[in-house]
N, C-alpha and C positions, 0 to 999 in steps of 0.2 A: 503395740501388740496388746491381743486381749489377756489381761494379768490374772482379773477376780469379776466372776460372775454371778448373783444373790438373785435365789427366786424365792417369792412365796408364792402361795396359793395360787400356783396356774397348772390349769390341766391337772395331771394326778402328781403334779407336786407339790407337799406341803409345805418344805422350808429345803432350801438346797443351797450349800454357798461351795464354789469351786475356784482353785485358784490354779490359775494353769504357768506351766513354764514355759520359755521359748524353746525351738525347735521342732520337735514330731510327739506330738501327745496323742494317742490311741484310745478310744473311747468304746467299750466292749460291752456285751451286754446279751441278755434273751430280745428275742425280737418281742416288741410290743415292752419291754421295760423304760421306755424314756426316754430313748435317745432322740431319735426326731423331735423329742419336745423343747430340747435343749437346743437342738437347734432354732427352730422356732423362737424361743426366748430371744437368741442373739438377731434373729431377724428383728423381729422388733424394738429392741434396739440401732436399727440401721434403718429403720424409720415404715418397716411394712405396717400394713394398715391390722388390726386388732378386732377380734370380734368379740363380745360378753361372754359366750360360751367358755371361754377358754379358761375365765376366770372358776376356778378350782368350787364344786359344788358344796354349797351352805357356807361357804364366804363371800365378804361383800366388796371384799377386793383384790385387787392382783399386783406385783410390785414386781417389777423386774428391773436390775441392775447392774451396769458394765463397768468396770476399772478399766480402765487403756494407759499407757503408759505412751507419750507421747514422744517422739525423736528429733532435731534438730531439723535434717534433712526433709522433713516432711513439710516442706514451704509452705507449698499450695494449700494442705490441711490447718494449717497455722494461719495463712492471711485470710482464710473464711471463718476459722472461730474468731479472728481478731474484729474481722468486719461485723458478724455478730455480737462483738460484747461480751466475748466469752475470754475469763483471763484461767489462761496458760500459762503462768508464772510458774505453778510446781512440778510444768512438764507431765499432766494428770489429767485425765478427760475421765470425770464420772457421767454416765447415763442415766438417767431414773425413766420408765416410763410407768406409772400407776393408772392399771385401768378399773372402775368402778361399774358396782350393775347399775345406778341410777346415770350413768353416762357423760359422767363427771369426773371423765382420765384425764391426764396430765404429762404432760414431757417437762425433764427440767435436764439441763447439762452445765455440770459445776455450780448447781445452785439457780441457774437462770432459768427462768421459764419458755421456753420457745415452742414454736408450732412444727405440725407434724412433715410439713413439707419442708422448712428449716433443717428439722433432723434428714432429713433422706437425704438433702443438699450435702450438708456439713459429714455426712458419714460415707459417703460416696466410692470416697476412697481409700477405706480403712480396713475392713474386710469383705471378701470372695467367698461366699457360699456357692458350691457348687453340688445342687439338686438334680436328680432326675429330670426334674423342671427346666433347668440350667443346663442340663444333659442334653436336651432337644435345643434348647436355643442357639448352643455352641453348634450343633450342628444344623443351625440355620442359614441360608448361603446370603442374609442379608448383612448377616453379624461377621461374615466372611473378609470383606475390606477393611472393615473396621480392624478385626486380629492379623490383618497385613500388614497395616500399619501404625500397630501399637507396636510391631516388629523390627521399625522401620529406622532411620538413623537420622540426624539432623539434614541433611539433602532432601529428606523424601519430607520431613518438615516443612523445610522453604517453600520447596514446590507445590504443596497441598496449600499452604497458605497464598502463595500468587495464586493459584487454580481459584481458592475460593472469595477472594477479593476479584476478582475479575468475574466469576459465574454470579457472585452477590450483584455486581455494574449490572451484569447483563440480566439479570430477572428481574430487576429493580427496573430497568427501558420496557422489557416486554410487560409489565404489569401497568406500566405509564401508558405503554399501547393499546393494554388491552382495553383500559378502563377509557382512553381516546375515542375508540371505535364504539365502544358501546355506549357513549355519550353521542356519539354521531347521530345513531335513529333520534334522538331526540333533540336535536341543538335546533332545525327548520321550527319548531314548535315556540322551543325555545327564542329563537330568532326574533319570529312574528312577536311574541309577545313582549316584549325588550321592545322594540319598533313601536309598539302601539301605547306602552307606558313613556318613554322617551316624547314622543309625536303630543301625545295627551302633555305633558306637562311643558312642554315647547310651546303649545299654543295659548298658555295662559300668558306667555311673555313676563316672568315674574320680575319683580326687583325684589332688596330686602327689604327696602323702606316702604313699600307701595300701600304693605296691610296698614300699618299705624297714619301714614297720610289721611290715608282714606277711611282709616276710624276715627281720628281727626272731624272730619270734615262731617260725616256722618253725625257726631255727637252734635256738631255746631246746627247742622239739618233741625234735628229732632228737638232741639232747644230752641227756637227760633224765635219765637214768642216771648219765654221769658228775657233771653238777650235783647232781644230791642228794647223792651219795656224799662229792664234795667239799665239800659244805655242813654236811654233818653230821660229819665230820673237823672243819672249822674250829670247830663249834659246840663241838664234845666239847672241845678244846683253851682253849676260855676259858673251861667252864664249871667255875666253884669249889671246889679241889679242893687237898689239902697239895702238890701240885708243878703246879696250873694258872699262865701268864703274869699269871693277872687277881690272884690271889691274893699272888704273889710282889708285884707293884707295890704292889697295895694296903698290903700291911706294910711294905714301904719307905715307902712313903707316910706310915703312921701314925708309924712311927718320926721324920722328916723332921718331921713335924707338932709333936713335942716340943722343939723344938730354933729350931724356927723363928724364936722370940721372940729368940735370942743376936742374931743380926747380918742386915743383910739380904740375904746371901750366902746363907745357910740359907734365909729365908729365900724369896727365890727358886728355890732348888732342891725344895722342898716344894711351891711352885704349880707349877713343871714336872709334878713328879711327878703332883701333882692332873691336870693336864689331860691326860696318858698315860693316867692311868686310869680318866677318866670318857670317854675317844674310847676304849678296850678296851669299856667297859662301852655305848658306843653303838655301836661293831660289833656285839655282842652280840647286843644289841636289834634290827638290821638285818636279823643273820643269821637269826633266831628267823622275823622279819615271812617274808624268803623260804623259809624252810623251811615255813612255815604258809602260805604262797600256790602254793608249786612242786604244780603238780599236772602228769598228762598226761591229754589228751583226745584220743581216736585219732579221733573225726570232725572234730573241731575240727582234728585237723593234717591228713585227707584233704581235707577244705576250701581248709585253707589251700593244699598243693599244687597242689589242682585250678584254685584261682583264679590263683597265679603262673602257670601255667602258660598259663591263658588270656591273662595280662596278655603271656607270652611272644607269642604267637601274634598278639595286637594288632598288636604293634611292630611284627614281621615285617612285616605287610602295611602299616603307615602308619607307620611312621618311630620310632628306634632308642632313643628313650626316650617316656617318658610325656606330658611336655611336647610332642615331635613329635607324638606322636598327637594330641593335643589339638589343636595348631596346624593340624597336615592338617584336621582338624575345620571349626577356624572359615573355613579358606579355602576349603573344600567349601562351605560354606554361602555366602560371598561369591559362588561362581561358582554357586551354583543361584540365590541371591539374581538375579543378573544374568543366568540366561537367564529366571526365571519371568518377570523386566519387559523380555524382549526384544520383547516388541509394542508396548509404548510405546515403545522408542527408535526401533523403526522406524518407527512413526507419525511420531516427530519427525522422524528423518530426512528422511521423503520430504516433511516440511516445509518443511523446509530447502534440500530439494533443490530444489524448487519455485521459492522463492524466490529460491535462487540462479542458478536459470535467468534467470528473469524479469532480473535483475540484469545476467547476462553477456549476456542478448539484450539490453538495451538497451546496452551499450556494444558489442556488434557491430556495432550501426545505427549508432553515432556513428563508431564506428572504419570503417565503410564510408563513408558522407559525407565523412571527409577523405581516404580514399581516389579518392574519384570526383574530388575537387579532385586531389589530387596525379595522375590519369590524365590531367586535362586536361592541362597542363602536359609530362607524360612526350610524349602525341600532340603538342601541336606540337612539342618537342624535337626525338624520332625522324622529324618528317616535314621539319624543319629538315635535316637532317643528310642524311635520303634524296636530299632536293632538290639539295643538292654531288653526289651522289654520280650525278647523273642519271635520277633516279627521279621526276621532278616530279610524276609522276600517283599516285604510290601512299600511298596514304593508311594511317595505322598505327590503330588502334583496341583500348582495352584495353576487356573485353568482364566485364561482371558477368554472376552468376547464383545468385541463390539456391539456398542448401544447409541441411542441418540441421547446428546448431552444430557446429562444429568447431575445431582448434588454432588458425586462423588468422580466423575469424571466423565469419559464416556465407551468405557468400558465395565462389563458385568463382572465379576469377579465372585470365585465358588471355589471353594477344595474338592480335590478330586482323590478316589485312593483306588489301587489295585493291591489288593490282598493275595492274591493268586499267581504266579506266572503262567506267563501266556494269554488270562482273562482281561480282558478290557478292564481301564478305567471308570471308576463308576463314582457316583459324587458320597459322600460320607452319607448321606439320609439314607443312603440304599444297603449299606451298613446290616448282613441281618444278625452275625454272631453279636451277642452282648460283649461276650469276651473281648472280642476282636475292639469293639465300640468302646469298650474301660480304657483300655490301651492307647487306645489310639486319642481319648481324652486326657488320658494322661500324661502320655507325649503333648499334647496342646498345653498341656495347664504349665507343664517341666518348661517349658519353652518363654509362653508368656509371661510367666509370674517374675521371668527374670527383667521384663521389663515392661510391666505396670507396676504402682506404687501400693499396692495392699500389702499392708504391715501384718495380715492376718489371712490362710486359707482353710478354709475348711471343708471336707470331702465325706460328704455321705455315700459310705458301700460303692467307692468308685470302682469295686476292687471284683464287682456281683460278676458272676459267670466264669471266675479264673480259679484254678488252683496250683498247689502246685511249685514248681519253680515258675510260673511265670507269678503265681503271690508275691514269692520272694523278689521278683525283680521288681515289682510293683513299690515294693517296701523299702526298694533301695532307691527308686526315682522319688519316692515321698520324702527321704534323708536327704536327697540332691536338693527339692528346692525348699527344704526344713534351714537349709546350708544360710540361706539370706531371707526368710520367710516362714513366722511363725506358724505352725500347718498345726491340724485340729482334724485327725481322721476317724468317722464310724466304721469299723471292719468286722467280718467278722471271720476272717482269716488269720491262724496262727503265725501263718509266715509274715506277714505286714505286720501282725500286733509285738512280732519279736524285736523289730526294729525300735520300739519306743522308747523316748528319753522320761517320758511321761506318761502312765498307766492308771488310766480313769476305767473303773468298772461301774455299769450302769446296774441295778439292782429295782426291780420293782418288790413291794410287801406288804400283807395286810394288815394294820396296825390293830391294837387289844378293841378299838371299836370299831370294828370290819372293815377298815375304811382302805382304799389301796392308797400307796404311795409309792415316791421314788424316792432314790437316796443314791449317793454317788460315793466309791470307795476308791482311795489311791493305792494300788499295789504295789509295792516295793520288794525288790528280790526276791524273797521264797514264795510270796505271795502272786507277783507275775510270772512265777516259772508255773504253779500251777494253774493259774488259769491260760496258760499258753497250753498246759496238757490237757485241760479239760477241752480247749476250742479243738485240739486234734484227737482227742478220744474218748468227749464225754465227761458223765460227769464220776464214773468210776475210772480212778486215778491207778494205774497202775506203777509199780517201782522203771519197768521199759517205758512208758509213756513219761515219766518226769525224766530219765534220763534223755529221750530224744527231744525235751523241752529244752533239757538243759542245752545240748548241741545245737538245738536250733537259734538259741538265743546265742551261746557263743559264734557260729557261723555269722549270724546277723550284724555282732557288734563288731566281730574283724570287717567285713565289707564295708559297715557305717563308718568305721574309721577309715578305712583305702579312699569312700566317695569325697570324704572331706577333708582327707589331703589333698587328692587329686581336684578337687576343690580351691584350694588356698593357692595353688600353683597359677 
């Protein structure tokens, strides 16, 4: 719940620190003194978006701060501060958000710096502001399913989660389809062009080895001249002759040869020799074969250029070696492979797709059936709760209607109300008493609140167009869900503001340098009995107007205690 809330400098407040209790806290005040601004502050801390203006004139910044007090039971809120980084050890969620004129705001929670869509995440489900704003959206028939089945009980859970694992299968096939078919106009394109890249590098007949052979071969082309020349040098130089290398060794040799029988030291040095002169005599031999093989062939080497050159020009267009090209090859052929059998996969698909229609239509039907249970249940609820509130004749009705499949099932789903006997059914937007329209939000919030997880509600003027006993019953449905849920009401009805356990007066004043501000006052006993006489008679207090404060607060408190017995039971 929210504990303690600290503004400075925003809008016409210059320093304001509030520490609220659990329960029903009443928030009273002139109109235009502040109140919506204070709500406003708690928005921004739940992560709404911030404008400069708002920042309090001829300051250069704006501080707004929330204490929450955080509960065990609150899992889900706990394993996203956890997944954040955010330590929950003293069971304490502070908020900072600081906004600057030079544009240089800030969020920080317990210290940590995080971003603005972070906080909206993480705050999601902590408190319920319910605006005007909020006031239309509840009666939006989109937001309709959704409040059926936050209604709803573990059955109508199950069911919505097969429903939406099965509709997730099935727009997951239609989306494979779609983007199938619309690959289609263009795969013949596609087709040709794979075909004539394929065909193009098929007709070079490549190997891997084939480019270095033939550069190879080429280098030896282009060398021609100095290889003979130097081959024939070498040859002349061992061929047998009184001052050739081969002939020198060889007569050391034979000499060696004589000798060799003394010791095997000579002996060794004579097989050295031997095998010097028979690798002279197989150079020889080598050099001879390549002198007898060296030829030039001037079409054999325009050939060979013409073909590097094409093999150049290959690369170029599919990839930086031989092997790329090849590989582009085989993956051209994978993808014409897979568009020539794209009619079969599409045939399969809208097999599939078929199938998993049928699939998700039948869990729409089942997922509808426990829906129609859990309507019943919501109707008498909400016509429970009208009936407090003085409403006995108006009947609440959740309203089916067949649709074709959709996120949500494949029926439309909208609240219907007749406020009248005898008058038709008419959907809540059509709604035209306010009165009737507080009430009957009221009844919604009494309903839901008991099962959504917001630790905190708070209710702007929900109370506009009533007076009266139907105030009073108002102020006893706001104790009901005060009962498990921290509520936070602007009123500006005595009867609602009698029920408070906590009595915030809003106060606007012009400070000694003309400046206006707010300030916020907690009343306590003689202090709330009259401002309960001023909300019912002004601000001249008469001795009969504090004594029907006084009774209206006692009336108030015997009821507040009947609800939360009747409560505990």
């Amino acid at each position: 719940m929210l504990q303690q809330l600290n503004i400075q400098n925003f809008a016409i407040i210059e320093s304001m620190q509030i520490e609220f209790k659990s329960g029903l806290t009443i928030l009273t005040g002139e109109t235009g003194a502040g109140k919506s601004i204070i709500i406003d502050a708690v928005g921004l801390l739940l992560g709404q978006r911030a404008q400069n203006d708002l920042i309090r004139y001829g300051s250069e910044r704006s501080l707004i701060q929330g204490v929450f007090s955080i509960e065990a039971s609150q899992k889900v809120f706990c394993q996203q501060a956890e997944a954040m980084g955010i330590d929950l050890s003293e069971n304490q969620l502070i908020v900072t958000r600081e906004l600057k004129l030079n544009g240089g705001s800030s969020i920080r929670v317990n210290g940590l710096l995080i971003t603005l869509t972070q906080l909206k995440q993480l705050m999601r489900g902590m408190i319920d502001i319910h605006t005007q704003h909020e006031h239309q959206q509840l009666f939006d028939e989109i937001t309709h399913v959704q409040l059926l089945d936050y209604f709803g009980d573990e059955e109508l859970q199950q069911s919505k989660t097969s429903f939406n694992e099965s509709y997730a299968a099935y727009q997951l096939i239609r989306r494979q389809l779609k983007a199938l078919e619309e690959q289609d106009r263009l795969d013949q394109q596609q087709i040709d062009f794979l075909k004539f890249q394929i065909d193009e590098i098929d007709s070079y007949d490549l190997s891997i080895t084939e480019e270095q052979e033939l550069e190879d071969e080429a280098q030896e082309a282009r060398n021609y001249q100095q290889i003979a020349t130097q081959l024939g040098q070498a040859m002349m130089s061992l061929e047998p002759s009184e001052y050739s290398v081969t002939t020198a060794i060889g007569t050391a040799h034979q000499a060696l040869e004589k000798i060799e029988h003394v010791n095997a030291h000579y002996k060794e040095l004579s097989e050295n020799f031997s095998e010097i002169y028979y690798s002279f005599v197989d150079v020889k031999d080598q050099l001879s074969g390549l002198m007898d093989d060296l030829s030039y062939d001037e079409e054999r080497f325009d050939a060979i250029e013409s073909r590097l050159n094409d093999l150049t020009q290959l690369k170029r267009k599919y990839g930086g070696t031989i092997e790329e090209v090849l590989a582009f090859r085989d993956e051209s052929q994978v993808r014409l492979d897979h568009l020539i059998h794209a009619d079969e996969r599409m045939d399969e698909l809208k097999s599939q797709l078929a199938k998993q229609f049928e699939e998700t239509l039948v869990k729409a039907e089942q997922l509808t059936q426990v829906r129609r249970r859990i309507a019943e249940h919501l109707e008498q609820a909400i016509e429970h709760e009208l009936n407090a509130l003085y409403m006995q004749k108006t009947r609440f009705a959740v309203k089916f209607e067949p649709t074709d499949l959709y996120h949500e099932g494949n029926q439309k789903i909208h609240f219907d109300i007749q406020t009248n006997q005898g008058e038709p059914f008419k959907p809540l937007t059509k709604i035209a008493s306010g009165g009737e329209a507080s009430r009957i939000i009221l009844a919604l919030k009494t309903i839901f609140s008991q099962k959504q997880s917001y630790s905190t509600l708070i209710l702007d003027e929900i109370d506009t167009g009533v007076s009266g006993r139907v105030s009073l019953a108002i102020g006893q449905q706001m104790v009901k869900i005060a009962d498990h849920t921290q509520v936070l009401a602007i009123t500006h009805q005595a009867q609602v503001a009698s029920f408070a356990d906590q009595h915030l007066k809003i106060v606007k004043d012009v400070t000694d340098d003309q400046r206006t501000t707010t300030q916020v006052n907690e009343l306590v006993e003689e202090d709330h009995l009259i401002e309960i006489a001023k909300m019912q008679s002004g601000e001249q207090i008469t001795t009969v107007a504090l004594e029907h404060a006084k009774e209206l607060v006692r009336q108030s408190q015997e009821i507040k205690q009947l609800v939360r017995e009747d409560e505990m039971k």
